[in-house]
DODRENTOR-703528 format. One record per residue (C-alpha): residue in three letters; x, y, z. Coordinates in steps of 0.1 Angstrom, whole numbers, plus 5000, padded with zeros to 4 digits. Example, Ala and Ser with C-alpha at 12.3 -4.5 7.8 and 13.67 -1.06 7.14 Angstrom:
2
Ala512349555078;Ser513749895071;
END
This chain:
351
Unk500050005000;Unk502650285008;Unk504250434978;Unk505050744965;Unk505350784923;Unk506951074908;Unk508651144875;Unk508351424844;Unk507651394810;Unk509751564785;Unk508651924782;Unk506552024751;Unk507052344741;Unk504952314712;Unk501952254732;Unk500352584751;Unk500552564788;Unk497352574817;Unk498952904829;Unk499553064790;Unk495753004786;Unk494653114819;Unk496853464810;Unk494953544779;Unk491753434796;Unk492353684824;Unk491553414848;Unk493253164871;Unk494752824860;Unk492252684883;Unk489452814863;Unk490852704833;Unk491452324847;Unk487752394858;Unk486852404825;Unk488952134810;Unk487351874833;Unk483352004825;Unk482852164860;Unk479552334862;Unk480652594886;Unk482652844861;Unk480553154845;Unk478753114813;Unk480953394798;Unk484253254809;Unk483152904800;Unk483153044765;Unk486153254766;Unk488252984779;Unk487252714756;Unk487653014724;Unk491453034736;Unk491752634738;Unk490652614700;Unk492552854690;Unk495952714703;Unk494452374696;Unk494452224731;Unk493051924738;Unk489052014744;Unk487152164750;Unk487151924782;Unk490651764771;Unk489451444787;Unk485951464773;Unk487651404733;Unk486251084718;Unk488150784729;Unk490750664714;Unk491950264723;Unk489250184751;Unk492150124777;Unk493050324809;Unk496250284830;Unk496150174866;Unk498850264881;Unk500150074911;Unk502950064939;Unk502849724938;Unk501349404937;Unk503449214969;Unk500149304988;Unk496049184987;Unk495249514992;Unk496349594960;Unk494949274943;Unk491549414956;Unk491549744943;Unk492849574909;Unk489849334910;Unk487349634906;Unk488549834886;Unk488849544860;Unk485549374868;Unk483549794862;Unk485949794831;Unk485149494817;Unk481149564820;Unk481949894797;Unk484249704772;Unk486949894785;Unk490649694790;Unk492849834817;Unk496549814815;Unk498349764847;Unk501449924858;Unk503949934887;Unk506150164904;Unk508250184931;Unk509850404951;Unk512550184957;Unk513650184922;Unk516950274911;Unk515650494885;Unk512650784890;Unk509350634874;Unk507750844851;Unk504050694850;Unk502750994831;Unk504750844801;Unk501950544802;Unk499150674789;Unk501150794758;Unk502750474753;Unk499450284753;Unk497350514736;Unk495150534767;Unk492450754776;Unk492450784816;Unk494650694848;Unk493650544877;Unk496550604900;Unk496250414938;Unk498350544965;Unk500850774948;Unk501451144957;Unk500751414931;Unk502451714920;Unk500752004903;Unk503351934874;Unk502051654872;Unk498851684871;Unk499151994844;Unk500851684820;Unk498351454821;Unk495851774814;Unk498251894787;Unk497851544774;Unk494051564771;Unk494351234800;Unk491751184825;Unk492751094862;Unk491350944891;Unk492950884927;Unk492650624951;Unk493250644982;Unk495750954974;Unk499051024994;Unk498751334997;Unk495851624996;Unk495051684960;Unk493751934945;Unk489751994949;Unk488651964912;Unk490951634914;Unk488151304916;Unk489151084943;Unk488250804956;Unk488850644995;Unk487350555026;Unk485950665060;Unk489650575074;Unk488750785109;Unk485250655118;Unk487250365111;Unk489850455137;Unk487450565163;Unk485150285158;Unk488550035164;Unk489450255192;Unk485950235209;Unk485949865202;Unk488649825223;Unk487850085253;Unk483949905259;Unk486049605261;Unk487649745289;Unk491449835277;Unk492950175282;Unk496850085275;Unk496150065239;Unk498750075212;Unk498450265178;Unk500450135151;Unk499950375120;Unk501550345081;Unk504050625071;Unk502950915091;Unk502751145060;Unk499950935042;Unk496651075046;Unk494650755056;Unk497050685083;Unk496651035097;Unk492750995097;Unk493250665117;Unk495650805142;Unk493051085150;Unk489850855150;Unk492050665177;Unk493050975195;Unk489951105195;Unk487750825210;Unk490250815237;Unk489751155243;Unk486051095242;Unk486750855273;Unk488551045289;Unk491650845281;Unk494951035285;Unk496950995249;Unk500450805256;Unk502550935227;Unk504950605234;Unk501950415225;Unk501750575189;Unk504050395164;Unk504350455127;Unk505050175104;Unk505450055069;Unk501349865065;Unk503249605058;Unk503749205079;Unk507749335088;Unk506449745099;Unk503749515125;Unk506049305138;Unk508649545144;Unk506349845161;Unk504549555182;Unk507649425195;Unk508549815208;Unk505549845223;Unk505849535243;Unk509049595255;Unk507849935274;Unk507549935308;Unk503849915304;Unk503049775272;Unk499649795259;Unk496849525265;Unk495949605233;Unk497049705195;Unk495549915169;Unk497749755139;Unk496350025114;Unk496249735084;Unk495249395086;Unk499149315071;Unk500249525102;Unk497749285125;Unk499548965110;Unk502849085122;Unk501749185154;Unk500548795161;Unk504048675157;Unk505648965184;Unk502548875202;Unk503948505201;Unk507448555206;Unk507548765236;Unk505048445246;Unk501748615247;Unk498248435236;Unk495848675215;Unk492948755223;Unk493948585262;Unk497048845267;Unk496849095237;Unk494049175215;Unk494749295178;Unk492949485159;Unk493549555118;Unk492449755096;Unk491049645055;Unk489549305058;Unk491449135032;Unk490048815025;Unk492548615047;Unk491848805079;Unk488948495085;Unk491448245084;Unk494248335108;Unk494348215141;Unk492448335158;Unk490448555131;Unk491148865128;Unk488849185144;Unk489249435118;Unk488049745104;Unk486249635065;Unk486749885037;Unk485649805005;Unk488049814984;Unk487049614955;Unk484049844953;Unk486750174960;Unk487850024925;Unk484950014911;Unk483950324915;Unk487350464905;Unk487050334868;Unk483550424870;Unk484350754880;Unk487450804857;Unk484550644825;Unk482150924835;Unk484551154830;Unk485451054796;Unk482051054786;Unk482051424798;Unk480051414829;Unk481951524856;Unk481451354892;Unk478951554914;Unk481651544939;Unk485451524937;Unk486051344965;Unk484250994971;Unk484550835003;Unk482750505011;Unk481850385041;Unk484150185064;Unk482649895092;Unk483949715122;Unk484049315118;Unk484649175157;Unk486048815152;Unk488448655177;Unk491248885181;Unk489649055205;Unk488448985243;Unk488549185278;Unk492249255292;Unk493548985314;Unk494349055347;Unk497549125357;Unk498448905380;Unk497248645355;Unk499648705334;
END
């Protein structure tokens, strides 16, 4: 899940820019993007200026990524496959594809790469008409080349903020926090450990503050040495587990923040000799499909993220068809699943 992409295409200078339009338009670059993508909320008057200029300097439009389609593919871009979460968000988007005879090319990148990958070079390569691009961060430079291309873009589950007029799509990641969080507390804990993704992704800053804020709610004092940061993945779990347990007063309980995070806290949990639910209780965070068959099964926090790819390529196909999304942002609902990683805390002194 954590990844960042970035990369440039080679400058055009052929092609007019977003902020050469917006000069001669007498407006912002904003306004113009507002009008590329078939937002409703830009004047008559300057609707019609603004799409003069863009025929005149030929740019891709009016609506650069309302123009007829051209192969029937779009590019979804991935950090990587090594997880379920991404096989899940893959297995929408193709299955809404496929019922609109539309292919979908799949790409990696990583940040670990030994060279910068440019994914705004895909579309071009492929002839494609729209990206779908999951956990990545986005610059405005960016984003002004895949405009300047006529490309369409959606987000999932975006790494950083984007822009407003940007469509996203992601979940309800702090009602899922607090809802974990409150789990645990009517169960009775109150040392409770937080183990979040990379601190600078938005989804794990929305499910550090649901957690902090149903402790809050209880009246629970926030332990900063009970907030950890890890990677989402099996190794980030085990390691930030295996601080907390070592504290002076561990928790009796861990927030894993993903269910990949959850899997490596049961092994700290067994190697420091501790039973789960009995001495520990875990919670995680996704409900991948194998969180049912661990033992014991996983209490987790569900978010749908086949149907988050779903309604990214059906998002990113409305676009393309020139109706823009009612709302940029999309964020579907998330749901607490109590299976049997979770129980009262032990006693101490039957520990």
């Amino acid at each position: 899940m954590p990844a960042s992409a970035t990369g440039d295409l080679p400058d055009r200078p052929s092609r007019p820019t977003l902020a050469l339009i917006a000069a001669e338009a007498g407006v912002s670059q904003a306004t113009v993007s507002k009008v590329l993508n078939g937002r409703t909320d830009v004047a008559a008057s300057t609707r019609e200026r603004v799409e003069a200029l863009l025929r005149t300097h030929n740019y891709p439009g009016p609506g650069g990524v309302r123009r007829a389609r051209r192969s029937g593919l779009v590019d979804l871009v991935l950090a990587g496959l090594d997880s379920p979460w991404a096989v899940e968000i893959l297995r929408g988007v193709e299955a809404e594809c496929a019922e609109h005879g539309t292919g979908v090319v799949v790409s990696l990148v990583r940040e670990d790469d030994a060279r910068p990958p440019s994914w705004q070079n895909l579309p071009a390569l492929h002839h494609s008409d729209g990206v779908i691009l999951v956990t990545s961060r986005m610059t405005r430079r960016q984003r002004e080349q895949l405009e300047r291309a006529g490309v369409a873009l959606v987000l999932v589950d975006p790494v950083n903020l984007p822009d407003t007029d940007i469509a996203s799509v992601g979940a309800t990641n702090w009602a899922g926090g607090l809802a974990a969080t409150e789990h645990l507390l009517a169960l009775g804990h109150r040392r409770i450990g937080m183990i979040g993704g990379p601190a600078d992704m938005l989804c794990t800053q929305a499910r550090v503050d649901g957690y902090r804020s149903a402790l809050e709610r209880a009246g629970v004092e926030v332990d900063r040495d009970l907030v950890r940061y890890g990677d989402f993945h099996h190794e980030g779990g085990f390691a930030r587990t295996r601080e907390l347990l070592e504290l002076p007063s561990p928790p009796t309980a861990v927030f894993a923040g993903s269910d990949q995070q959850a899997m490596g806290a049961y092994q700290a949990a067994r190697l420091a000799g501790l039973r789960v639910p009995e001495d520990l209780s875990v919670v995680g965070f996704d409900d991948l499909p194998t969180c049912e068959w661990l033992s014991p099964p996983l209490t987790t926090v569900r978010q749908p993220l086949e149907e988050m790819g779903r309604v990214a390529a059906r998002t990113l196909l409305q676009l393309l068809d020139g109706r823009p999304p009612l709302t940029p942002r999309v964020e579907l609902a998330t749901e607490l699943r109590v299976r049997g990683s979770t129980a009262p805390p032990c006693p101490p002194e039957d520990r």
